[in-house]
Backbone as a ProteinNet text record, in pm:
[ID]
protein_1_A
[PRIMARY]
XXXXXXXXXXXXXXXXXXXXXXXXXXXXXXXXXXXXXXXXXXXXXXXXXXXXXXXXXXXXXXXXXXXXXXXXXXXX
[TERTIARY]
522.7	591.3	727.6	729.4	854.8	964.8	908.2	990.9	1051.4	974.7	1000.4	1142.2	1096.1	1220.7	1333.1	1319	1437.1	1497.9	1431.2	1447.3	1515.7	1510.6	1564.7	1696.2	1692.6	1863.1	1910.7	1849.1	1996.9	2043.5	1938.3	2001.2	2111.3	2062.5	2140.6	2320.6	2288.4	2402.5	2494.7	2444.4	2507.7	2549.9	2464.3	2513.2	2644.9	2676.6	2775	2854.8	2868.4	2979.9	3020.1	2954.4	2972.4	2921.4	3036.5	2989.1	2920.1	2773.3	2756	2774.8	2779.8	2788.8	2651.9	2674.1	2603.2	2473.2	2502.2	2316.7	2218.4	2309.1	2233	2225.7	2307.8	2227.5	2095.9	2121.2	1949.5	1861.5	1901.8	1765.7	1731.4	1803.4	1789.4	1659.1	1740.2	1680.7	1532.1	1525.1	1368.5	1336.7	1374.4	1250	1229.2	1334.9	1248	1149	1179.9	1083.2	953.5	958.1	806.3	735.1	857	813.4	710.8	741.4	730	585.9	579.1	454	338.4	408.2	277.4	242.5	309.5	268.3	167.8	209	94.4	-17.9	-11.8	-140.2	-225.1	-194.5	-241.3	-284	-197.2	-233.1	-358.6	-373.1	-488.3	-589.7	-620.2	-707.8	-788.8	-675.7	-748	-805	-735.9	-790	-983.8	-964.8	-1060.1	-1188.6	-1151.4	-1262.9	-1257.7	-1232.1	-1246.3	-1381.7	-1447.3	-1575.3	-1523.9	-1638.6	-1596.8	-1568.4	-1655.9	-1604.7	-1457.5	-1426.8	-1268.3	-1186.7	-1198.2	-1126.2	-1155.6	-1250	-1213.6	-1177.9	-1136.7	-1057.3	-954.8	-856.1	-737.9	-740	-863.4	-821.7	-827.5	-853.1	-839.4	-1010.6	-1005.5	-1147	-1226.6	-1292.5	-1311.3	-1280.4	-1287	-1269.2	-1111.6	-1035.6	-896.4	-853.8	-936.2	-895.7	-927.8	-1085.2	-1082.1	-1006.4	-944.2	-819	-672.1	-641.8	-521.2	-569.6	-675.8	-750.1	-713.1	-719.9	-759	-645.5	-489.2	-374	-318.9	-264.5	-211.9	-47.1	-13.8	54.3	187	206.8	318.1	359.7	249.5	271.7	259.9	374.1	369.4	297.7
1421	1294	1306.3	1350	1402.6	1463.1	1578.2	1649.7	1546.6	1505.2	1430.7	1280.9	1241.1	1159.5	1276.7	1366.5	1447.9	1475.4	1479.2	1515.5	1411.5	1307.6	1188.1	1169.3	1202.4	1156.7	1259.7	1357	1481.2	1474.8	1409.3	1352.8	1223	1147.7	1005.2	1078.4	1165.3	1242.9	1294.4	1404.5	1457.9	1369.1	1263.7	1156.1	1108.4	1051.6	974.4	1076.7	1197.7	1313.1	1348.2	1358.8	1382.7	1273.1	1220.6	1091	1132.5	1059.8	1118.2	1054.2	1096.4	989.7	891.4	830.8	695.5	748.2	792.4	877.1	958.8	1009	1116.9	1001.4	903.5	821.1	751.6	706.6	617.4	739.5	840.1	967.2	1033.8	1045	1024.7	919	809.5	671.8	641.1	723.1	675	815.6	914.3	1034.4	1009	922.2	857.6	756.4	624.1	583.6	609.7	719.8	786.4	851.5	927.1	965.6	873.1	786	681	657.5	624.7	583.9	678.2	826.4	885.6	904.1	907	910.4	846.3	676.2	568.5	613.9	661.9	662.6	797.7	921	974.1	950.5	825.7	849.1	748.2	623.8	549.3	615.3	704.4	788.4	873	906.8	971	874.9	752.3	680.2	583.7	596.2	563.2	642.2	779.7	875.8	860.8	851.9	805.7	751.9	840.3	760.6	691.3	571.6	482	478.9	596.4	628	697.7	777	809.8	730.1	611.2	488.8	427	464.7	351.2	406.8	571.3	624.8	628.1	584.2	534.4	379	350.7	174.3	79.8	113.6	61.5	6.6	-116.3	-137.1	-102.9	-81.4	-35.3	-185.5	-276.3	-410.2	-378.1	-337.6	-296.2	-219.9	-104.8	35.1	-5	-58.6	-102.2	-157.4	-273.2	-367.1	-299.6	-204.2	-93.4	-1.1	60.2	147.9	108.2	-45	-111	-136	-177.9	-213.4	-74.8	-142.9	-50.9	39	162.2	222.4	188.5	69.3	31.4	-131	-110.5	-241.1	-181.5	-222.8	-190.9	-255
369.5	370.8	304.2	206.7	130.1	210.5	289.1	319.9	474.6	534.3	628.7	595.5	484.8	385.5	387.2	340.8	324.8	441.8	556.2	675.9	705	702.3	746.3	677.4	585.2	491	539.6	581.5	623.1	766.6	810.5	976	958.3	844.1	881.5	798.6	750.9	670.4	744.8	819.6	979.9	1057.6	1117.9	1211.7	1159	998.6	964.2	969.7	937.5	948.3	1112	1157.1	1329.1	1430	1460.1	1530.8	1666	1676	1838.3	1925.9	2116.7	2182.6	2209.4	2266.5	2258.4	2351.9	2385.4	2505.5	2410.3	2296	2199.6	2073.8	2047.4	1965.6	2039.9	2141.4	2174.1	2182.4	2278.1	2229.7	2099.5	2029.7	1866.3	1799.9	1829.5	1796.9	1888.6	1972.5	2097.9	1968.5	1945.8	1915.1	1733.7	1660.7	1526.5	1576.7	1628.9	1667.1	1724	1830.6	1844.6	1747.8	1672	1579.8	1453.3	1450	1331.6	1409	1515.3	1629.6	1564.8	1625.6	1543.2	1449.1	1332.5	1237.3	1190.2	1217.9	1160	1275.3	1429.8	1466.8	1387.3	1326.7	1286.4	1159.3	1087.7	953.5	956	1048.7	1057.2	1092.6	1217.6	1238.2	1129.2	1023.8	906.3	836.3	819.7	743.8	771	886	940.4	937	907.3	900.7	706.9	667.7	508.1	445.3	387.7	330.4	220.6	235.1	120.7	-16.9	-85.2	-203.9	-214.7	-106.7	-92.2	-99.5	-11.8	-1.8	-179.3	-226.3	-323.3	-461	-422.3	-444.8	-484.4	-376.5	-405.1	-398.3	-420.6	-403.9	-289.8	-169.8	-65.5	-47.3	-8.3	40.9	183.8	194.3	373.5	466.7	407.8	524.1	528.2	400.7	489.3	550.9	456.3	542.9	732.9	791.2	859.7	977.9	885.8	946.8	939.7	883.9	891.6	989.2	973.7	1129.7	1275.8	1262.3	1396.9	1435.6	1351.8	1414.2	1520.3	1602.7	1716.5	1650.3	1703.7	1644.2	1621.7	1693	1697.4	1609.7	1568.8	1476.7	1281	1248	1113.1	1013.1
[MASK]
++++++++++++++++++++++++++++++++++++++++++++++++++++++++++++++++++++++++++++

């Protein structure tokens, strides 16, 4: 996750130094957004396989973990 943050400030860093054209900003901008897509679908998927003492672990209850499982990947 970290490195992925880092990843991100050194793109938005480059972009402001080298302006791109406007076809490579929206394909830019479609491949963070997918990107972002999968992430939450993978990170719910894990979360969903989570036994409950894991979950309560870090705190999360399973009726949320649950209800964070169940949102679709594209909803934050």
């Amino acid at each position: 996750m970290v490195q992925t943050a880092n990843n991100s400030i050194q793109l938005i860093s480059f972009v402001q130094d080298h302006p791109l054209p406007v076809i490579a900003r929206w394909a830019l901008a479609f491949a963070v957004l997918v990107t972002k897509w999968d992430r939450r679908a993978r990170t719910r998927r894990a979360l969903a396989r989570l036994e409950a003492a894991r979950l309560q672990d870090i705190g999360i209850s399973l009726e949320e973990a649950k209800a964070e499982a169940a949102k679709r990947f594209w909803r934050a």
